[in-house]
C-alpha positions as CSV (number, residue, x, y, z in Angstrom):
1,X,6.2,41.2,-7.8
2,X,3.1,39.9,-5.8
3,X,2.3,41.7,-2.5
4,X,3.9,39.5,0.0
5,X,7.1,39.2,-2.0
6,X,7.4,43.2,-1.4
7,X,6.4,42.7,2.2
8,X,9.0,40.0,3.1
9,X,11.2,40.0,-0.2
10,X,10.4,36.5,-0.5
11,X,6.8,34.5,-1.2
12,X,4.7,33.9,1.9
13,X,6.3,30.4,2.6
14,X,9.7,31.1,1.8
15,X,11.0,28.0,-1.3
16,X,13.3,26.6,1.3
17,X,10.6,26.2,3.5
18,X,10.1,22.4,1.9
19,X,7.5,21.3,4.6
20,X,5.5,24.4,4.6
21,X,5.4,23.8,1.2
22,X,4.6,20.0,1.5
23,X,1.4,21.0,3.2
24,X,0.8,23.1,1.1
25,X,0.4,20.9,-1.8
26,X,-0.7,17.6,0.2
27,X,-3.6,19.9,1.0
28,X,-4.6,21.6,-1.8
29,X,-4.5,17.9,-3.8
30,X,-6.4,16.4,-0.5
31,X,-9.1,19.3,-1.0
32,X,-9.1,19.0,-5.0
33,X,-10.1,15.4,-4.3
34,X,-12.5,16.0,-1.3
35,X,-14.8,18.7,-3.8
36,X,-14.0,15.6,-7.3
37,X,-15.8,12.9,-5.1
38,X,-18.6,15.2,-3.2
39,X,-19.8,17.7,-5.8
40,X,-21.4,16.9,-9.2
41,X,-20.1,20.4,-10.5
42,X,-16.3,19.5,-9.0
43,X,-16.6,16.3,-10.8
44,X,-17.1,17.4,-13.9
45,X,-14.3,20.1,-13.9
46,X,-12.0,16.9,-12.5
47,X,-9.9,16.9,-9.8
48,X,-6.9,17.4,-11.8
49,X,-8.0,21.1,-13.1
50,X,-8.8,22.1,-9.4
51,X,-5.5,21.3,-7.9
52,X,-4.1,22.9,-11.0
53,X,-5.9,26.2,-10.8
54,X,-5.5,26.2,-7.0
55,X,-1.9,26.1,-7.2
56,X,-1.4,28.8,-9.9
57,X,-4.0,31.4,-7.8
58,X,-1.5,30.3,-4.3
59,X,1.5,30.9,-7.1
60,X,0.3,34.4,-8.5
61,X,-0.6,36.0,-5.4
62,X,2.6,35.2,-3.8
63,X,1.7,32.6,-1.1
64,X,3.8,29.6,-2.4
65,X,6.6,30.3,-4.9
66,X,7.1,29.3,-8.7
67,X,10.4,27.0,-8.1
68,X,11.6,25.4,-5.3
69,X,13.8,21.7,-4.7
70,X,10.2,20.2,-3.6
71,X,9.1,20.4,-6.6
72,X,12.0,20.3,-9.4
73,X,13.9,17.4,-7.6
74,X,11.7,15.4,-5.2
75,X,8.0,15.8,-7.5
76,X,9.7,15.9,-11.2
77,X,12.3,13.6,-10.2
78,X,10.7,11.3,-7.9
79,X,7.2,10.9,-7.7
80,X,6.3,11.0,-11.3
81,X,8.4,8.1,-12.1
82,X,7.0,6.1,-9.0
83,X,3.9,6.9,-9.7
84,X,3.8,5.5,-13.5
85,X,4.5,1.8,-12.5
86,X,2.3,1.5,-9.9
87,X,-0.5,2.5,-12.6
88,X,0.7,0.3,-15.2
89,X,0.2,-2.3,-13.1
90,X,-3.6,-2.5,-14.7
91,X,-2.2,-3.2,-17.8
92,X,-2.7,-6.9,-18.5
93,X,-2.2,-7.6,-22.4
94,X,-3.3,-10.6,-22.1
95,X,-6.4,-9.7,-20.5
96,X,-7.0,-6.9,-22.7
97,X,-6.3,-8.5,-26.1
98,X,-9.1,-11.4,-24.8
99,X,-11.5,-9.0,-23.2
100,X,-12.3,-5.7,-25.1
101,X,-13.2,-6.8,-28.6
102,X,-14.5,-4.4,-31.2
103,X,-13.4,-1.6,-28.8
104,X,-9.9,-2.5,-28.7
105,X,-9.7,-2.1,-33.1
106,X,-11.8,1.5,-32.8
107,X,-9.2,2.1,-29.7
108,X,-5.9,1.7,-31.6
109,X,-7.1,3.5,-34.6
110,X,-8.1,6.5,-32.8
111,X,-4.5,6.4,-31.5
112,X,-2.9,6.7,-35.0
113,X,-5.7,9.5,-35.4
114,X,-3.8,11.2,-32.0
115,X,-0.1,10.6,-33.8
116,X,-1.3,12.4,-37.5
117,X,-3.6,14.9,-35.2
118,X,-0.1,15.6,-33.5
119,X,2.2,16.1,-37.0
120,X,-0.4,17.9,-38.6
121,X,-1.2,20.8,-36.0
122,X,2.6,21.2,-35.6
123,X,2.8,21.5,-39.3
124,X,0.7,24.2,-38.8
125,X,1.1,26.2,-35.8
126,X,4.8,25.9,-35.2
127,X,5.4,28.9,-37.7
128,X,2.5,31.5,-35.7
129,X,3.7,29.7,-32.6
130,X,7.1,30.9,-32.6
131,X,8.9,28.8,-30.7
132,X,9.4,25.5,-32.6
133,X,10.6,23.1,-30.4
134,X,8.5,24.1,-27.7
135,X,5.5,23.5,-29.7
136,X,7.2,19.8,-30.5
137,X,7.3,19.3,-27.1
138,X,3.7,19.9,-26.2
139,X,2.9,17.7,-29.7
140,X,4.7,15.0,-27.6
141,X,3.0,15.7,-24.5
142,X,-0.6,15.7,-26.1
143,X,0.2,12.9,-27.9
144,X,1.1,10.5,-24.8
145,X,-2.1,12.5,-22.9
146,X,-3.9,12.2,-25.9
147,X,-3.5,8.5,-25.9
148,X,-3.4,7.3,-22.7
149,X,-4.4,10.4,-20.2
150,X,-2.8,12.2,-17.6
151,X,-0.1,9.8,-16.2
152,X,1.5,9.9,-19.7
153,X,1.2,13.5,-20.1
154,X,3.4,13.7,-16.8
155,X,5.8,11.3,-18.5
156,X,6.5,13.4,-21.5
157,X,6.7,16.5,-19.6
158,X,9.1,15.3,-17.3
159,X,10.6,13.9,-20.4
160,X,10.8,16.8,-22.8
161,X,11.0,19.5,-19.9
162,X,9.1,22.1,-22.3
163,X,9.4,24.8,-20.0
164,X,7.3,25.5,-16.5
165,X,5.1,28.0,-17.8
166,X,4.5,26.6,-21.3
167,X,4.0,22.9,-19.6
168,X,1.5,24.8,-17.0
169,X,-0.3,26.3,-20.2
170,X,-0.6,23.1,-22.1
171,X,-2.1,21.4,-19.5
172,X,-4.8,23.7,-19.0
173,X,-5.0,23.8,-23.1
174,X,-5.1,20.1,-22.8
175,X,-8.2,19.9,-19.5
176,X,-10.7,22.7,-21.7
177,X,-10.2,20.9,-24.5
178,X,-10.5,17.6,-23.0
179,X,-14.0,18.7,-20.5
180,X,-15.3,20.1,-23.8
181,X,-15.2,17.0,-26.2
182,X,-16.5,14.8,-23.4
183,X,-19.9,16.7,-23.6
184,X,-19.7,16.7,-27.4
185,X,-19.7,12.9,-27.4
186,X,-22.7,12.8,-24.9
187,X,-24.0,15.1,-27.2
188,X,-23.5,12.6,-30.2
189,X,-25.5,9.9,-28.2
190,X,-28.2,11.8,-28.9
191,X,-28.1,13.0,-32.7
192,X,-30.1,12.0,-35.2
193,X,-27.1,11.8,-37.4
194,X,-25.3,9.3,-35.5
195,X,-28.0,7.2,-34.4
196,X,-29.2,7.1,-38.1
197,X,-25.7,6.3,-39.5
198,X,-24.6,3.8,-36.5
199,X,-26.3,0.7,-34.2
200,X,-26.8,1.7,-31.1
201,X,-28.6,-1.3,-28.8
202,X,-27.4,-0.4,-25.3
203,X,-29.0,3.8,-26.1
204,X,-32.1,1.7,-26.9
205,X,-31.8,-0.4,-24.4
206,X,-31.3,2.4,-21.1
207,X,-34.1,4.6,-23.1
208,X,-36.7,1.8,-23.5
209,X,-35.8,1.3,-19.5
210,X,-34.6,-2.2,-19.6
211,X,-30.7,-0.8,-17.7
212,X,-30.8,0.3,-14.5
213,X,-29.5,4.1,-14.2
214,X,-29.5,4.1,-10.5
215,X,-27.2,1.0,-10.7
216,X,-25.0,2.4,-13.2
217,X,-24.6,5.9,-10.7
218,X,-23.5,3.2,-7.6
219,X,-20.7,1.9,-9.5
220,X,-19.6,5.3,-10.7
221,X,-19.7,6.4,-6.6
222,X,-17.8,3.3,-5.7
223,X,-15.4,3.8,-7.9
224,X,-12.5,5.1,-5.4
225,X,-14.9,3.8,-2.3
226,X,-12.5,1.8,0.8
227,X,-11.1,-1.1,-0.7
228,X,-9.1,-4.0,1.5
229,X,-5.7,-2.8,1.6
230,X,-2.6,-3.9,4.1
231,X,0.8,-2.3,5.7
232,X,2.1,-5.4,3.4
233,X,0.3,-3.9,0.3
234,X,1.6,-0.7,0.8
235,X,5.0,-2.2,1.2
236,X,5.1,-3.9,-1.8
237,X,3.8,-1.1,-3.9
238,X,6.5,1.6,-3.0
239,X,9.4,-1.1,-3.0
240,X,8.0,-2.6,-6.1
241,X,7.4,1.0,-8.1
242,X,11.0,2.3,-6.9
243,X,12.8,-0.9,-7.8
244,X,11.2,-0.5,-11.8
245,X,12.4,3.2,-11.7
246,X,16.0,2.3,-10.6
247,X,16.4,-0.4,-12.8
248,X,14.7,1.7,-15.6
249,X,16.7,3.9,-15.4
250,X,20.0,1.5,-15.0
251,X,19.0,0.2,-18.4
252,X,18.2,3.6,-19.8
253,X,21.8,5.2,-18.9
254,X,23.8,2.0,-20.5
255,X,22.0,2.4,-23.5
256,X,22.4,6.3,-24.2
257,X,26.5,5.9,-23.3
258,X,26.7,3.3,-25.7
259,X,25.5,6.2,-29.0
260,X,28.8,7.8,-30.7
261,X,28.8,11.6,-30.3
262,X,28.0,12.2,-33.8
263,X,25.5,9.5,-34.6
264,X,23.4,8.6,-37.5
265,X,19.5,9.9,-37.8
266,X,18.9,6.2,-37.0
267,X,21.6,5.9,-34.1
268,X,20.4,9.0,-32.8
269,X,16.6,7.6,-33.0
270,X,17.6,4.5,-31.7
271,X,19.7,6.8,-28.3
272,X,17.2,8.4,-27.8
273,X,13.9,6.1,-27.6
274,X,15.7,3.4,-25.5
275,X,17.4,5.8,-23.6
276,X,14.4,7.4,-22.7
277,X,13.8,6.1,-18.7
278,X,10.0,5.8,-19.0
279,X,10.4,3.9,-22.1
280,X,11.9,0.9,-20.0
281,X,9.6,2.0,-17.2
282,X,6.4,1.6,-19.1
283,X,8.0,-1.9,-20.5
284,X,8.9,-3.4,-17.5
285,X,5.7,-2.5,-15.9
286,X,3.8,-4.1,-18.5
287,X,6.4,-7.7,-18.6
288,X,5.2,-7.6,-14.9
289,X,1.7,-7.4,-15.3
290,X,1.3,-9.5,-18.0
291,X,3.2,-12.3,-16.8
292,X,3.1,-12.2,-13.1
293,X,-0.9,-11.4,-13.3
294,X,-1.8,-13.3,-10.4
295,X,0.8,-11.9,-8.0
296,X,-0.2,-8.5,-8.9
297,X,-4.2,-9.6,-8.2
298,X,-2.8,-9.9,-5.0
299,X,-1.6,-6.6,-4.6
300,X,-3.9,-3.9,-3.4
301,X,-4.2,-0.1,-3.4
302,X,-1.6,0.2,-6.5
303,X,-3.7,2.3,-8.4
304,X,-5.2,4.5,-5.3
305,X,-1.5,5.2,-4.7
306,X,-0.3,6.1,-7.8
307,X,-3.0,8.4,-8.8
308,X,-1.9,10.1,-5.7
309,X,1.1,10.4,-6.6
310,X,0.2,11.6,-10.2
311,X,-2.6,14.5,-8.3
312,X,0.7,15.9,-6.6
313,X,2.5,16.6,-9.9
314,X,-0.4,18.0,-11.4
315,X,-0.6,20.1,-8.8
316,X,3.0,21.1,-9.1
317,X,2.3,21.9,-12.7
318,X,0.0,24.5,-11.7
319,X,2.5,26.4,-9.6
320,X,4.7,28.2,-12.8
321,X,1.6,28.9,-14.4
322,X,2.1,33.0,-14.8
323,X,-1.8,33.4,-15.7
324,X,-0.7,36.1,-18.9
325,X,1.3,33.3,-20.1
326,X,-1.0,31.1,-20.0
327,X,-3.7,33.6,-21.9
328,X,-1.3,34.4,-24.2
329,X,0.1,30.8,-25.0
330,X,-3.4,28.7,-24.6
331,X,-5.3,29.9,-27.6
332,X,-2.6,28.1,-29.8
333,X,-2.3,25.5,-27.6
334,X,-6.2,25.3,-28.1
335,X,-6.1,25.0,-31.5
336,X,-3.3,22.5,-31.1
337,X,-5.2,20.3,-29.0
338,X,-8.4,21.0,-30.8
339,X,-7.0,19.5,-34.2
340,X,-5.5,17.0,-32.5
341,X,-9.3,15.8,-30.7
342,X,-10.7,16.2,-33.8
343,X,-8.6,14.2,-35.9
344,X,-9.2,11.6,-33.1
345,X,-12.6,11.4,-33.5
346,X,-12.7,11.3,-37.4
347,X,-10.1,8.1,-37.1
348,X,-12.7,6.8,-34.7
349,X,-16.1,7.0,-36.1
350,X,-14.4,6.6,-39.6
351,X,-13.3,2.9,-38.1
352,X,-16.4,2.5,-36.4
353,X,-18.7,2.9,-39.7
354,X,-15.9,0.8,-41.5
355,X,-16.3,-2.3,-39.6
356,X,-20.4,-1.9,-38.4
357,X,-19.3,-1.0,-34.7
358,X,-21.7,0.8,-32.4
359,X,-22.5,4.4,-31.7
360,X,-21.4,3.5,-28.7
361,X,-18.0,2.0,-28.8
362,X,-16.9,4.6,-31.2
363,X,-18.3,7.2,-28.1
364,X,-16.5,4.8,-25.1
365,X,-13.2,4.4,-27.3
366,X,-12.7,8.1,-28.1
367,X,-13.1,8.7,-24.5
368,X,-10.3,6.3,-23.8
369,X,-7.9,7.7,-26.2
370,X,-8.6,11.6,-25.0
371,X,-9.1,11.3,-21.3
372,X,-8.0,7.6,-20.0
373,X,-9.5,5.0,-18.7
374,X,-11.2,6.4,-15.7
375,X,-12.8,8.9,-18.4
376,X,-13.7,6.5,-20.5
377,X,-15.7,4.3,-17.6
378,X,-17.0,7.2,-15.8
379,X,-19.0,8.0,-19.6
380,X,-20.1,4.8,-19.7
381,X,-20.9,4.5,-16.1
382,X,-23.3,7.8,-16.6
383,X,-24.9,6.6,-19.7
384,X,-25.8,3.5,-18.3
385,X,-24.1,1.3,-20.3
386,X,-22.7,-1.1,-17.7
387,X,-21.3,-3.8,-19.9
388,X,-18.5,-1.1,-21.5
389,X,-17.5,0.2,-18.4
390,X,-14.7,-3.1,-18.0
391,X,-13.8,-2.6,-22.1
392,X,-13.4,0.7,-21.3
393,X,-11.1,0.2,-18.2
394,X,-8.6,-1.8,-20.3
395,X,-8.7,-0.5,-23.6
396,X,-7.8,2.8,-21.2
397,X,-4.9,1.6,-19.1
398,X,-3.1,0.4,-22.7
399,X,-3.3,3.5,-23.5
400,X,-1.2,4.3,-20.6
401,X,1.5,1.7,-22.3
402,X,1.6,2.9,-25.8
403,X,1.1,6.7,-25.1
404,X,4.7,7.1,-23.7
405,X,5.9,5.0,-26.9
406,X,4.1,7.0,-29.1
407,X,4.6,10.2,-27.3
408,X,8.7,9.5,-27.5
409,X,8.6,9.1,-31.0
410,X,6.5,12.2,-31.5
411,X,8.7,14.3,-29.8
412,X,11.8,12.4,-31.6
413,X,10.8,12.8,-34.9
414,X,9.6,16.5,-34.6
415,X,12.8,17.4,-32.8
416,X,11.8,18.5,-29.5
C-alpha cells in the first residue's frame, strides 16, 4: 500500500476520477514529448520510455492508480485502434515496392530473422520462464514491435492482453534492448570488420566531407516541426480512422461466428487470424493508401495524430508496471528480446553480404525492423546519409503492415 492510499484509502486521484486522470496522462505524454524534441539526452532515451517511466513512478507512489475505465475501456479499447489507421496511412505499396530498392530485400529478410528470433527464444525460455503462454504472448508482441515498431507492439498487446504488469515489463524489456542495439549499429559503422567485409560509399562520402552534417541535423529537427494542417484535416482523420475500426471490426466479428465450436487446427487458425480486428484494420488501411494515394496526399496531420494517440497508450502501459515485477520479469524478457535483435541482425548482414549490399543498408534496414521507421530515419538522418532517410521511411511504415500479420501468427502458432 503506497502512502496516500493509507491516507485517503484510495490513490491520490481517486480511479473514478476520469478527468483528473485525463490530465494526468495528457500531461505527462505532452511533457515526455516537450524533453524528446528539446534535449539531446531525452531524445535518445525516446519519448516513449519517458512517458513510460513517468507513469509507473506516478503509479508506485500512489498518485494515479494501476486500473481504472480511462484506461481499460476508452485507451485499450479506443484509442489504440484509431490510432493504427491513421499511421498506416504512410503505407503506400506501391510507392514502396518502386522506391526502396536493395533495402526493401535486406528489410523483409530481417523480418523472417524477427519471426525465427521469436520461436527460438520461446523455445528456450518458456520452460525458466514459467508461465508459458505469457511468454507466447510477449513472442507475439516483440515480434509485431520487432517488425514494424511501437504502433504494432500496441496492436498485439491489445490483442493478446498478456497481463498489465507482464505487458508494462515487456515494453521496458523491449526500449533497453531496443536503445542498446541502436548504438551497436552506429558502432558497426565504424569497425574495421564491417567496413572491410561490406561497401560502404555514403561513410566515405560524409568522412571525406562531401555530405553536409549540419543539413542532415535540420531535417532530423524538422522532423515533427508545424506542418499545414486544417479543421477539415482533422475531420477527416478522426472520421476516417473510426470508420476503419468499426468496419474492422464488423468484418472481424462475422468471421469468428462463422468457426464451429470444436474446429480443426486449420479452422481454428483460419478463426482466429481473420477474426483478429487489427488484421482487417491494418488491411483496410493499406487498400486505402495504396489505391486512393492521392486523396490521402491530401490529407494532413494523420501521422502527428496518430502518434499521439499511440504516446497516450504507452503511457497507459507504464501505469501497472509494479517496479519488482518488472525486475523480476525483465531479465528474461531481456534475454528474449536480446535473441530475438540478434537473430535480426545475423538475417540482415547475412543478406546484405549475399547480394553485395552496403554497410549501410544492412545498418538503416535493421533499424527499420527493430525500432520503425522514425528510427530508422532518425539513424540515417544523424549519420548523414540523406539519400536513405526516404528508403528508410517506407521500408519502416511496411513494417507497420506486416508486423501485426506476422505478430498474429506468432502468437497463433505458439498458443498465446
Amino acid at each position: 500500500m503506497t502512502l496516500f492510499e493509507s491516507w485517503f484509502g484510495h490513490t491520490l486521484i481517486a480511479p473514478d476520477n476520469v478527468w483528473g486522470l485525463l490530465a494526468v496522462m495528457c500531461l505527462g505524454v505532452a511533457f515526455s514529448i516537450w524533453l524528446e524534441q528539446k534535449y539531446a539526452w531525452a531524445s535518445k532515451i525516446s519519448g516513449a520510455i519517458i512517458a513510460l517511466i513517468l507513469a509507473m513512478v506516478l503509479a508506485n507512489i500512489g498518485v494515479i492508480p494501476t486500473s481504472c475505465v480511462l484506461y481499460d475501456d476508452i485507451v485499450w479499447g479506443m484509442i489504440v485502434p484509431m490510432g493504427i489507421p491513421l499511421l498506416l496511412l504512410q503505407c503506400n505499396m506501391k510507392k514502396i515496392w518502386r522506391e526502396t530498392g536493395r533495402m526493401l530485400t535486406i528489410f523483409l529478410i530481417g523480418a523472417v530473422g524477427t519471426v525465427v528470433g521469436a520461436f527460438v527464444s520461446y523455445a528456450l525460455l518458456h520452460g525458466p520462464f514459467g508461465d508459458a503462454q505469457g511468454l507466447a504472448k510477449v513472442a507475439a508482441m516483440m515480434t509485431g514491435s520487432y517488425i514494424g515498431g511501437g504502433v504494432n507492439f500496441a496492436a498485439m498487446a491489445s490483442q493478446y492482453a498478456a497481463g498489465e504488469d507482464l505487458t508494462a515489463a515487456a515494453t521496458v524489456a523491449d526500449n533497453l534492448l531496443m536503445a542498446a542495439y541502436f548504438f551497436v549499429l552506429i558502432a558497426f559503422a565504424g569497425m574495421r570488420f564491417f567496413r572491410k567485409n561490406y561497401g560502404h560509399p555514403l561513410i566515405d562520402e560524409v568522412e571525406s566531407g562531401a555530405a553536409s552534417r549540419d543539413k542532415a541535423q535540420t531535417q532530423a529537427a524538422s522532423f515533427w516541426s508545424r506542418k499545414d494542417i486544417s479543421l477539415k484535416d482533422i475531420a477527416f482523420n478522426i472520421a476516417y480512422c473510426v470508420i476503419v475500426v468499426w468496419v474492422a471490426r464488423m468484418i472481424a466479428g462475422l468471421i469468428s461466428g462463422l468457426v464451429p465450436e470444436n474446429p480443426g487446427p486449420l479452422m481454428d487458425f483460419i478463426g482466429k487470424f481473420f477474426g483478429s480486428q487489427y488484421v482487417w484494420i491494418t488491411t483496410i488501411s493499406i487498400a486505402v493508401a495504396s489505391l486512393l494515394d492521392k486523396q490521402v496526399e491530401k490529407l494532413h496531420g494523420s501521422q502527428e495524430i496518430g502518434t499521439y494517440l499511440i504516446y497516450l497508450f504507452l503511457f497507459v502501459i507504464g501505469v501497472p508496471a509494479n517496479i519488482m515485477t518488472v525486475v523480476t520479469k525483465s531479465p528474461l524478457l531481456l534475454v528474449l528480446t536480446a535473441i530475438m535483435v540478434l537473430i535480426n541482425m545475423i538475417f540482415c548482414f547475412l543478406a546484405a553480404k549475399l547480394f553485395k549490399f552496403n554497410l549501410e543498408d544492412a545498418i538503416i534496414a535493421s533499424n527499420a525492423n527493430i525500432g520503425g521507421p522514425t528510427t530508422a530515419a532518425g539513424m540515417a538522418i544523424s549519420q548523414g546519409w540523406a539519400q536513405l532517410v526516404g528508403p528508410a521511411m517506407l521500408i519502416g511504415t511496411l513494417g507497420y503492415a506486416i508486423g501485426n500479420y506476422l505478430g498474429t501468427i506468432v502468437g497463433i502458432i505458439l498458443g498465446a
